[in-house]
Phi, psi and omega in degrees: 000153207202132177267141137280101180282069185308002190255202189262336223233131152300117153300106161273101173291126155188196245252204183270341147285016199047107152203127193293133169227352189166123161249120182247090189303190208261157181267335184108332180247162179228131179260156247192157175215109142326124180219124188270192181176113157226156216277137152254329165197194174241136040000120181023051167081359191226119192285137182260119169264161146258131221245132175231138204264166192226203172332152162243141183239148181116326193266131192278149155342118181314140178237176203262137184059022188234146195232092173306133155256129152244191170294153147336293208295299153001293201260353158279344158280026178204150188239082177226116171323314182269007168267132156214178168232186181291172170245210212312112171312150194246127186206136174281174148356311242221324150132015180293186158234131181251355196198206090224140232256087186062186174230170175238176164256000000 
């Protein structure tokens, strides 16, 4: 099986002890979801949207032994068995993010 990295960031994976299992640099291409947005309300001064997701662009044809990694926003507009994103996020110290523990579907 083979990862395809659909986002712009290397994945650093690793394991459920944070120990390093694998970094899956960016493929060069990204896949991407049109999001519309229109205001629904106001709060204290500060506007609330609804948010619709449109098209997805980037993503190649399911291929045989192959797994896209995407964004969250991405693998939530598709329903494909060969899409995942990252899973549970890693965080230093400092609230960064250094990793992530697999991925989900």
């Amino acid at each position: 099986m083979r990862f395809i990295n659909l986002t712009p960031h290397t994945l650093n994976v690793v394991d459920s002890d944070d120990q390093a299992v694998t970094d899956i640099d960016p493929s060069g291409d990204v896949a991407r979801v049109d999001v519309s947005r229109t205001q629904v309300n106001t709060v204290d001064g500060v506007p609330v949207y609804d948010s619709t997701f449109g098209d997805v662009t980037g993503l190649p044809d399911p291929a045989d032994d192959t797994l896209y990694v995407v964004s969250g926003k991405v693998l939530s507009a598709v329903d494909r068995d060969d899409v995942v994103a990252p899973g549970d996020l890693v965080r230093d110290s400092d609230g960064n993010i250094i990793g992530c523990r697999g991925f989900t579907r």
